[in-house]
Backbone as JSON, one array per atom type, in Angstrom:
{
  "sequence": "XXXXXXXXXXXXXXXXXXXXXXXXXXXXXXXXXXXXXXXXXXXXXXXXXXXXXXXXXXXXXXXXXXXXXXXXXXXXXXXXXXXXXXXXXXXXXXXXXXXXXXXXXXXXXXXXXXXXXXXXXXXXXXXXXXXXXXXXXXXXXXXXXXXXXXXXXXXX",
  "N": [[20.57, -18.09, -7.63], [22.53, -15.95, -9.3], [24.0, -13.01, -8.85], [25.33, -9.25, -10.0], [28.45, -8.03, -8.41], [27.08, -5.86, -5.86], [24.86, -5.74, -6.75], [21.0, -5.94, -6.66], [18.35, -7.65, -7.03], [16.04, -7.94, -5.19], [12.45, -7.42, -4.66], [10.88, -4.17, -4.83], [8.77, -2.67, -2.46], [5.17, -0.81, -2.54], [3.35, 0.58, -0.72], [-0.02, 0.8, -0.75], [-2.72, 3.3, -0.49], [-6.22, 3.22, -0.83], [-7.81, 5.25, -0.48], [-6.26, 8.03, -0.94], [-4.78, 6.75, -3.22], [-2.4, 6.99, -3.13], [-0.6, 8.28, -5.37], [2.12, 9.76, -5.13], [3.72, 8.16, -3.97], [3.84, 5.73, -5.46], [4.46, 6.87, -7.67], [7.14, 7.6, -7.0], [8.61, 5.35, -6.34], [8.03, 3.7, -8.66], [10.2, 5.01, -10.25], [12.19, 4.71, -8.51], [13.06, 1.88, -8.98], [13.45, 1.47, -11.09], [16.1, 2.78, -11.47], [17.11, 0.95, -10.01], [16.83, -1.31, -10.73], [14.74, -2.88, -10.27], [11.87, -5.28, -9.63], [8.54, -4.13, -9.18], [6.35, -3.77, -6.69], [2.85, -3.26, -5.83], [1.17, -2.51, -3.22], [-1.68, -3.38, -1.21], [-3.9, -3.26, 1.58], [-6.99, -4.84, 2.88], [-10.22, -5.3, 4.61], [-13.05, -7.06, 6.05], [-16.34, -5.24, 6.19], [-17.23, -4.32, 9.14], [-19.77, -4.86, 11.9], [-21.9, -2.01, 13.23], [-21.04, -1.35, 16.69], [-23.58, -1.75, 18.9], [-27.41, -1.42, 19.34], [-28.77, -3.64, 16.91], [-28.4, -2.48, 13.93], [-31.24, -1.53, 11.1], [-32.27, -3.99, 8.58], [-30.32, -4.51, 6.06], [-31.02, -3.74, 2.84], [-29.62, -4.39, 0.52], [-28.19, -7.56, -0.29], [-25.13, -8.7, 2.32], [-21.43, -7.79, 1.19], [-19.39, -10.95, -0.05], [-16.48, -12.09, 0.96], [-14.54, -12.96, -1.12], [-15.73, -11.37, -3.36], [-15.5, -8.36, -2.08], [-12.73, -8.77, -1.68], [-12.04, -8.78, -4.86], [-13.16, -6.69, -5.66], [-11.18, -4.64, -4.16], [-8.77, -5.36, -5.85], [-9.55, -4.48, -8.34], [-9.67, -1.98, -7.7], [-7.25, -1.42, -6.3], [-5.54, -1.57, -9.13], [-6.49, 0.33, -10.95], [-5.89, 2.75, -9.17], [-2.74, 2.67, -9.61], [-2.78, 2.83, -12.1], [-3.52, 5.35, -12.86], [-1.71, 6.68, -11.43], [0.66, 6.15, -12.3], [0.62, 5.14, -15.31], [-0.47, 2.89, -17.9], [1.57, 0.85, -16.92], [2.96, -2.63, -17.23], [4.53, -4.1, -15.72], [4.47, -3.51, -13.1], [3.34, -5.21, -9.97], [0.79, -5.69, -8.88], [-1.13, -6.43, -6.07], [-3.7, -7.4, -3.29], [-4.54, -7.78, -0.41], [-6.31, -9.43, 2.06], [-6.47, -8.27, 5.81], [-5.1, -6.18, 8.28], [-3.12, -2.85, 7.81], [-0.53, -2.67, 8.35], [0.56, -5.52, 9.07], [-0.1, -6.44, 6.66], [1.64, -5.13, 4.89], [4.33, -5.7, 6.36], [4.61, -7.95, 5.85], [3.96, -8.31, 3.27], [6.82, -6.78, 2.77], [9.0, -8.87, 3.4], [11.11, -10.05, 1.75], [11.78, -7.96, 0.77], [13.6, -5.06, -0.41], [13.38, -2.59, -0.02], [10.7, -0.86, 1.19], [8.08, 1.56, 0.4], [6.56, 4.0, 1.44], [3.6, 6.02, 1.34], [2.37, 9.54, 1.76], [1.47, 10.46, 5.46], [-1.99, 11.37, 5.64], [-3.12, 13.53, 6.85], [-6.0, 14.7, 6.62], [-7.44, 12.77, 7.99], [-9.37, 11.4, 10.41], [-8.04, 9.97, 12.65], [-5.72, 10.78, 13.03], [-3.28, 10.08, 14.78], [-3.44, 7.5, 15.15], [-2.9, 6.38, 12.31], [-0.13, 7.89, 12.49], [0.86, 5.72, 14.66], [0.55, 3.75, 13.29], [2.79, 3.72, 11.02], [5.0, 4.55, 12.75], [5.01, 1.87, 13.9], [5.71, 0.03, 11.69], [7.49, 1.1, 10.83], [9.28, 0.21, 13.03], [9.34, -2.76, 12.77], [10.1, -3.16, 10.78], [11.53, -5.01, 7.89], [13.53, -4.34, 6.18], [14.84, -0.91, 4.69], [12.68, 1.65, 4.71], [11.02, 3.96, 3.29], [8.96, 7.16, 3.47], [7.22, 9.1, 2.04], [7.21, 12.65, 1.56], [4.42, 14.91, 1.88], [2.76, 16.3, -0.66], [2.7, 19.43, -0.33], [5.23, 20.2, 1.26], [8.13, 22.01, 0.87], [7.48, 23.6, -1.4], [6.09, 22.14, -3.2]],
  "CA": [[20.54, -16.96, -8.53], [24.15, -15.37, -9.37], [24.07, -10.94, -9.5], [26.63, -8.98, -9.83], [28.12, -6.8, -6.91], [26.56, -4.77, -5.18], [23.3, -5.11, -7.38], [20.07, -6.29, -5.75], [17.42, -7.8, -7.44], [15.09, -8.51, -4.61], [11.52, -6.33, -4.91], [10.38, -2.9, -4.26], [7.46, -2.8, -1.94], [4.94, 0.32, -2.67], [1.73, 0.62, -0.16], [-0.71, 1.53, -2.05], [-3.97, 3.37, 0.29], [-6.82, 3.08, -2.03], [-8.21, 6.32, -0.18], [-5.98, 8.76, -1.64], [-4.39, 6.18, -4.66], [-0.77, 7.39, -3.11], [0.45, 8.54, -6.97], [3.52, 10.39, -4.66], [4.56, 6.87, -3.32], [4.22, 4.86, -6.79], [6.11, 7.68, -8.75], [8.91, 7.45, -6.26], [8.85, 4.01, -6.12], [8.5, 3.43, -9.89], [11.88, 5.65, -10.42], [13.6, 4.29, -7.76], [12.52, 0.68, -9.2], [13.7, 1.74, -12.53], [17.2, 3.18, -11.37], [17.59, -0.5, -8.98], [16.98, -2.42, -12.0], [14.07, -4.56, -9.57], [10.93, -5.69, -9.98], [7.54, -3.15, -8.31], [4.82, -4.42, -6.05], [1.8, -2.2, -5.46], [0.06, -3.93, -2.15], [-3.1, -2.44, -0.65], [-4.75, -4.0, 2.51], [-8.61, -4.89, 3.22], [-11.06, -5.97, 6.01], [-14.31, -6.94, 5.62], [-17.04, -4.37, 7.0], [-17.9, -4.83, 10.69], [-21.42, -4.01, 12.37], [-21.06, -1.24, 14.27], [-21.45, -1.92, 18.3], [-24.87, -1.22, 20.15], [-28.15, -1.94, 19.16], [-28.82, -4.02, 15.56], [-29.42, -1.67, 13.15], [-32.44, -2.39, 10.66], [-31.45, -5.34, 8.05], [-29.98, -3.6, 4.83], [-31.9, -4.58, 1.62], [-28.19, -5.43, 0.08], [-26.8, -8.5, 0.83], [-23.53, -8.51, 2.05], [-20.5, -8.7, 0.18], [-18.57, -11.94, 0.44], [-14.86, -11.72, 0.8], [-14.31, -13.39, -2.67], [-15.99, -10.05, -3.97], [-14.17, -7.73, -1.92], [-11.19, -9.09, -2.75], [-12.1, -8.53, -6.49], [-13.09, -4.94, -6.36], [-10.01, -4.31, -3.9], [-7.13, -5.45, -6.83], [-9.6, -3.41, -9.21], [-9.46, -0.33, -7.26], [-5.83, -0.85, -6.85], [-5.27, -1.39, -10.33], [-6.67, 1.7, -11.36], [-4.69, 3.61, -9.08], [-1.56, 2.22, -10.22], [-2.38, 3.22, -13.85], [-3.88, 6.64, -12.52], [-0.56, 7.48, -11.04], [2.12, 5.83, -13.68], [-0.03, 5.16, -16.5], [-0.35, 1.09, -18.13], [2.91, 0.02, -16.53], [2.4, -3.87, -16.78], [5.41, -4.96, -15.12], [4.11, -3.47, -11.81], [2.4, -6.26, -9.93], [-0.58, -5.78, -7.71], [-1.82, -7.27, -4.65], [-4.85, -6.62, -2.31], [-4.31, -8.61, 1.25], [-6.87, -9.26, 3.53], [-5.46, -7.79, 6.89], [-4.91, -4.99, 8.78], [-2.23, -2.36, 6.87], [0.68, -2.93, 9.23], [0.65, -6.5, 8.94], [0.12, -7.03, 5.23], [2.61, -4.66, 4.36], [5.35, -6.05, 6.6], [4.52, -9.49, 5.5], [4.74, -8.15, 2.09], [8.24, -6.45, 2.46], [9.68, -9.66, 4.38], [12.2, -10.09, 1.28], [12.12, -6.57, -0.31], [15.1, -4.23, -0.11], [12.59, -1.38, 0.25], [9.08, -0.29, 1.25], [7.87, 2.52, 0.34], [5.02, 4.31, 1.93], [2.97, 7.37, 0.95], [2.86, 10.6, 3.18], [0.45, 10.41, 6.17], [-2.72, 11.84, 4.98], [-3.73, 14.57, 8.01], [-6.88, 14.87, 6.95], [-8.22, 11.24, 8.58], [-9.83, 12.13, 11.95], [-7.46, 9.37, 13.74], [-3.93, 11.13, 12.68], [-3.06, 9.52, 15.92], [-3.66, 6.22, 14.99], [-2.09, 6.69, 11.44], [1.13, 7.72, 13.43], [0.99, 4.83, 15.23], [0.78, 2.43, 12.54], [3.74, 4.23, 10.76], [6.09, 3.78, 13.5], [4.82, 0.04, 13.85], [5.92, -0.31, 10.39], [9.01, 1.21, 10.74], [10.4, -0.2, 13.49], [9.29, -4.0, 12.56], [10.16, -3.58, 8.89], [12.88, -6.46, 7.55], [14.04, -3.82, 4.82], [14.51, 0.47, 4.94], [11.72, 2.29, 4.55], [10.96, 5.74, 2.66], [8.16, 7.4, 3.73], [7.3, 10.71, 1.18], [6.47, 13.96, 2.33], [3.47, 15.87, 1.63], [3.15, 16.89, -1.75], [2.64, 20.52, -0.3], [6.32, 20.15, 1.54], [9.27, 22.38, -0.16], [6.8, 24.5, -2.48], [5.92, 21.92, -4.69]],
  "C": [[21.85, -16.19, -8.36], [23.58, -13.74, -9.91], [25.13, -10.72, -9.07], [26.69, -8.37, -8.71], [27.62, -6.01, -6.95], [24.84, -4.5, -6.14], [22.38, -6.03, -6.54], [19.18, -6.07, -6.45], [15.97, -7.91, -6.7], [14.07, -6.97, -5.08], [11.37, -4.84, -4.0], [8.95, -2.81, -3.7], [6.74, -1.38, -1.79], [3.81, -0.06, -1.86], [0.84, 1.8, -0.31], [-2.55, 1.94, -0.5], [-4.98, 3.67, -0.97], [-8.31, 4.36, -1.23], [-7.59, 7.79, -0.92], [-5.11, 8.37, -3.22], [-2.81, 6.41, -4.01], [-0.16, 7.47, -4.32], [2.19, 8.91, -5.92], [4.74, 9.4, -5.05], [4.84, 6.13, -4.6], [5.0, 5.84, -7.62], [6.89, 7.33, -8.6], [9.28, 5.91, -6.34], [8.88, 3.64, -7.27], [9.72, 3.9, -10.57], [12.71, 4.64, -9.78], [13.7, 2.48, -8.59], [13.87, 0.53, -10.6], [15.45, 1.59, -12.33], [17.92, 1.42, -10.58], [17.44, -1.86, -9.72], [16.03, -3.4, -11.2], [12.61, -4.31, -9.69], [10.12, -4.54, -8.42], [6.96, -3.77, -7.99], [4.3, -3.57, -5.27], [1.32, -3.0, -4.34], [-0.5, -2.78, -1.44], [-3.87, -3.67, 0.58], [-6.45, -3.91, 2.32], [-9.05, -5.53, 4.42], [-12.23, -5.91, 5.95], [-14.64, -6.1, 6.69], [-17.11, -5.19, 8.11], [-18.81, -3.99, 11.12], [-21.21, -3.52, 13.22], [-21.91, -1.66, 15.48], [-22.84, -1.16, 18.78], [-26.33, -2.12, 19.31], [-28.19, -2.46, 17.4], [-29.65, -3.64, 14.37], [-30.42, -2.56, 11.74], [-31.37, -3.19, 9.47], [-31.0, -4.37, 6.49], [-30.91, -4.2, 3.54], [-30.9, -4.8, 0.72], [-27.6, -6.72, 0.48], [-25.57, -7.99, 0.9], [-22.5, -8.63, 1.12], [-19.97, -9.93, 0.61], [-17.01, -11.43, 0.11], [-14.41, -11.84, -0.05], [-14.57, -11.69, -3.29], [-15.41, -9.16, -3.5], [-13.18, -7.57, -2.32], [-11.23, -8.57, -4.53], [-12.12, -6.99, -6.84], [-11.72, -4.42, -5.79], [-9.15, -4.58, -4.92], [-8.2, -4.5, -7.96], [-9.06, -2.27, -9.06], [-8.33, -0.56, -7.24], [-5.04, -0.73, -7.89], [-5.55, -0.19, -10.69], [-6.29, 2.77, -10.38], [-3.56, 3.58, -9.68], [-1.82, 2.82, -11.46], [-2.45, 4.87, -13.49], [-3.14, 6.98, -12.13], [0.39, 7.13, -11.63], [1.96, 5.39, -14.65], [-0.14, 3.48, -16.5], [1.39, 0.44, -18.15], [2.84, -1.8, -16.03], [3.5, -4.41, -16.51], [5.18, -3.99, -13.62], [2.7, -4.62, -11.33], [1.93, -5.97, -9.12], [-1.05, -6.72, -6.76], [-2.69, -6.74, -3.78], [-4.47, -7.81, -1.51], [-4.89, -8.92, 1.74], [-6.06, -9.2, 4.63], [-5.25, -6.52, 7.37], [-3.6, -4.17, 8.08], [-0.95, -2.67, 7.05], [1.02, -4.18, 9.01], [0.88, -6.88, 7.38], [1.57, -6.57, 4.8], [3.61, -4.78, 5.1], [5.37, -7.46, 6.56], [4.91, -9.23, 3.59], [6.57, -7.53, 1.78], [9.26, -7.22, 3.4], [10.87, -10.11, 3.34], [12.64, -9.3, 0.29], [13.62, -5.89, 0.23], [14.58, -2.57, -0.18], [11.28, -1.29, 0.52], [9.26, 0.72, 1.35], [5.88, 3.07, 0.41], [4.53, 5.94, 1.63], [2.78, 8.29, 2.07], [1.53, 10.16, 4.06], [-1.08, 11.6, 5.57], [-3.42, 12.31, 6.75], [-4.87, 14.67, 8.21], [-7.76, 13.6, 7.86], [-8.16, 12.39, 9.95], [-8.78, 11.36, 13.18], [-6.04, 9.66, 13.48], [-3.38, 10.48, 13.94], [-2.83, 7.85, 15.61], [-2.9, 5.31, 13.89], [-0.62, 6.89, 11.83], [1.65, 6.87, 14.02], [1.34, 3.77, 14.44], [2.12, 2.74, 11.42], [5.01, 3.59, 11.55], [6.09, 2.57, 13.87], [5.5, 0.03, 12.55], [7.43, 0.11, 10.17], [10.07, 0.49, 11.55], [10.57, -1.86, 13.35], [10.13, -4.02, 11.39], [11.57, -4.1, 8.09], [13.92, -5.33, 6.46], [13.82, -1.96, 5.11], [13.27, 0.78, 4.2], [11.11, 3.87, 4.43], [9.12, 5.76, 2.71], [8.14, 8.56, 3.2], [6.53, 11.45, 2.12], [5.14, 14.31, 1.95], [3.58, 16.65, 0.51], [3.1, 18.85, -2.26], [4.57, 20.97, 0.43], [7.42, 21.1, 0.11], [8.22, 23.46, -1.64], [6.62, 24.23, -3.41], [4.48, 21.84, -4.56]]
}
């Protein structure tokens, strides 16, 4: 593939939490996308439920989901963030992962020329943990990485 100097087609990697939708992160990342002339990718991790530890609580009258289904509602739900924060933009491409967040999303930005991640969301009870997987992500990550503020930051 022949580009000119100094341009850079490779992708823009946006991680998408399908807890708060991150609109911040896909704005910024659909601009910057725009201005870099390169192709968007929304990616959102999953993990199937796990039974919590001690005694086996009673049997649910749901079956489980299977991962197939998971998987299906995960790229819904991230689809409808994606539109819910930059409207029917169909040259942004979607992905749901199975995988822990850290992992997908530095497997997904292994030949981007950006990831971009949404602000830490304070309210989670493990901000600790969240922090943690941040700086995992930063200091593995093949490509720079913009991490937005807090959409209360600067008095907006």
């Amino acid at each position: 593939m022949s580009t000119s100097a100094g341009s850079d087609t490779r992708v823009i990697v946006v991680g998408v939490s399908l807890t708060s939708g991150s609109p911040t992160a896909l704005r910024w990342a659909l601009a910057e996308a725009s201005v870099r002339q390169a192709p968007l990718h929304a990616v959102t991790a999953w993990r199937p439920p796990i039974a919590p530890p001690g005694p086996a609580p009673r049997p649910s009258t749901f079956p489980p989901m299977l991962p197939a289904e998971i998987q299906t509602r995960t790229e819904t739900a991230l689809a409808e963030a994606v539109r819910q924060a930059v409207g029917d933009d169909s040259s942004i491409t979607c992905t749901a992962l199975r995988g822990n967040t850290a992992t997908v999303l530095l497997a997904s930005a292994s030949h981007a020329q950006l990831l971009v991640l949404g602000p830490m969301d304070e309210s989670l009870t493990d901000a600790l943990l969240q922090r943690h997987r941040f700086m995992a992500i930063m200091k593995r990550a093949p490509c720079p990485v913009v991490i937005m503020p807090p959409a209360d930051i600067g008095g907006r």
